[in-house]
C-alpha positions as CSV (number, residue, x, y, z in Angstrom):
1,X,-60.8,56.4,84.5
2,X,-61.3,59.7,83.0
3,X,-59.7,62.1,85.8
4,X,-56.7,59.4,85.5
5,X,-56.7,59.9,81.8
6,X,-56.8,63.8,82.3
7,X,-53.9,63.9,84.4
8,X,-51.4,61.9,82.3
9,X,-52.7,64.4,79.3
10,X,-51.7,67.3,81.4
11,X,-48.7,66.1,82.3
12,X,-47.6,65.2,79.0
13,X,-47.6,68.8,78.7
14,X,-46.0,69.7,82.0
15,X,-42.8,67.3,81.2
16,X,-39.5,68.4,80.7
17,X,-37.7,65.3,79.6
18,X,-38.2,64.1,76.5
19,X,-37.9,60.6,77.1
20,X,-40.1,60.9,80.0
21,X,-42.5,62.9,77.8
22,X,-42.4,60.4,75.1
23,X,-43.2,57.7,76.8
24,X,-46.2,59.5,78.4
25,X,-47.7,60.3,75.2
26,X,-47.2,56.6,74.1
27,X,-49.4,56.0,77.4
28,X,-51.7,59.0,76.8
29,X,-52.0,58.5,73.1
30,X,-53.0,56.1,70.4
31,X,-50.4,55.6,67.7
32,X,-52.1,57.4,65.5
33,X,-53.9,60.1,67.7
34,X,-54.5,63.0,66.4
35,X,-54.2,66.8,67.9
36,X,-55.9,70.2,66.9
37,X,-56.3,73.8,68.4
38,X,-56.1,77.2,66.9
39,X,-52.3,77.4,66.8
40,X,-50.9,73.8,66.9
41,X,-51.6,70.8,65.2
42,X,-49.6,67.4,64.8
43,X,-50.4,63.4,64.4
44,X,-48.9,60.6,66.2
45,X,-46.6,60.2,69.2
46,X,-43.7,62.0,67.1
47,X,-46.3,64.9,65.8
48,X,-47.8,65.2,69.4
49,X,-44.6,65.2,71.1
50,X,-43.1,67.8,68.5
51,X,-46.0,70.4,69.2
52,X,-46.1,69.8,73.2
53,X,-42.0,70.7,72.8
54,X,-42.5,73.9,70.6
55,X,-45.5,75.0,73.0
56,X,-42.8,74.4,76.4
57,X,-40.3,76.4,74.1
58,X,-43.2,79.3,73.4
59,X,-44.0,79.5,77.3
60,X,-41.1,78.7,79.1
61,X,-41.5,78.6,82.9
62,X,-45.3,78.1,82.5
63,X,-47.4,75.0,83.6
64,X,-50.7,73.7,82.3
65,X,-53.0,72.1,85.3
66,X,-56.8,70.9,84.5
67,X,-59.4,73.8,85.8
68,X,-62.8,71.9,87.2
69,X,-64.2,68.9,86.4
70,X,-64.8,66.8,83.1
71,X,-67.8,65.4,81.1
72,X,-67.8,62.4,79.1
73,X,-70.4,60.5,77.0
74,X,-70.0,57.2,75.0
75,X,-66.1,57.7,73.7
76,X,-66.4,61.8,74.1
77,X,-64.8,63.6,77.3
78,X,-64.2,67.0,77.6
79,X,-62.4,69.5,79.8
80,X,-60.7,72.2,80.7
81,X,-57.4,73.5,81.2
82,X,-55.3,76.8,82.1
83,X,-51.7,78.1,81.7
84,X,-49.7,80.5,84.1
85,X,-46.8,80.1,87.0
86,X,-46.6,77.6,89.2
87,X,-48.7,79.3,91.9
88,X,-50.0,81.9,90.4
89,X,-52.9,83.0,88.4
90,X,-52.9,81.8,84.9
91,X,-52.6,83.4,81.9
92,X,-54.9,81.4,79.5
93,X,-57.2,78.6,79.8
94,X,-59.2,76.6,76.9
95,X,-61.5,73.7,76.8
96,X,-60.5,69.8,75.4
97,X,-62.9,67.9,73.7
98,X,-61.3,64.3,72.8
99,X,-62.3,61.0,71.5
100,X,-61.1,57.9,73.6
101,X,-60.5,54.5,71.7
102,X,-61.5,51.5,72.7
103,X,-58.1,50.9,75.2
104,X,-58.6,53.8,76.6
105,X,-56.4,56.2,75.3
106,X,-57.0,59.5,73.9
107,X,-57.4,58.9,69.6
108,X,-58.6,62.6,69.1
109,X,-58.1,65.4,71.0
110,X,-59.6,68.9,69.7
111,X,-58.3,72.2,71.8
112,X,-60.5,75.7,72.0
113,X,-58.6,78.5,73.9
114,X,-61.2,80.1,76.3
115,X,-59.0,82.9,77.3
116,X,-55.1,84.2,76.0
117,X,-53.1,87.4,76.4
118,X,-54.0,89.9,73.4
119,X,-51.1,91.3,71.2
């Protein structure tokens, strides 16, 4: 449940098409999730889907993919992610922390960049 979960989060990223996007955050997300990390911030499926565009616009060309396993207790799950080419080394990486609601979608999602380019 969770690596499925994980997957459709990190491809909400990875998508292109903003229908198609849309429609996975409605899958990925409650209505009124909620989503934090250093730089972006936003709530509900329009605020979500607004950041996820500005971050494709800020790394054009770049692709986030989940980077080991997860943990999860009670409604908690955490993971971690990087950024870089398709194929190639990333670039950055951070850690998700979320809170899943009771259908199984994500209600929280807190983001803490592990690694970044400097300057």
């Amino acid at each position: 449940m969770h690596d499925q979960l994980i997957e459709r989060y990190i491809a909400c990223w990875n998508e292109g098409d903003a229908a198609r996007r849309r429609a996975l955050i409605a899958s990925t997300f409650t209505e009124g999730a909620q989503y934090c990390d250093p730089m972006l911030q936003g709530e509900g499926h329009a605020g979500i889907e607004a950041l996820i565009a500005a971050a494709q616009g800020h790394f054009p060309g770049l692709r986030f993919r989940r980077r080991g396993g997860a943990e999860a207790h009670h409604d908690r799950l955490r993971f971690a992610w990087e950024l870089g080419p398709e194929g190639a080394a990333a670039i950055a990486g951070g850690t998700d922390m979320a809170v899943i609601a009771a259908d199984g979608r994500l209600a929280a999602v807190t983001g803490f960049i592990d690694f970044a380019p400097q300057g």
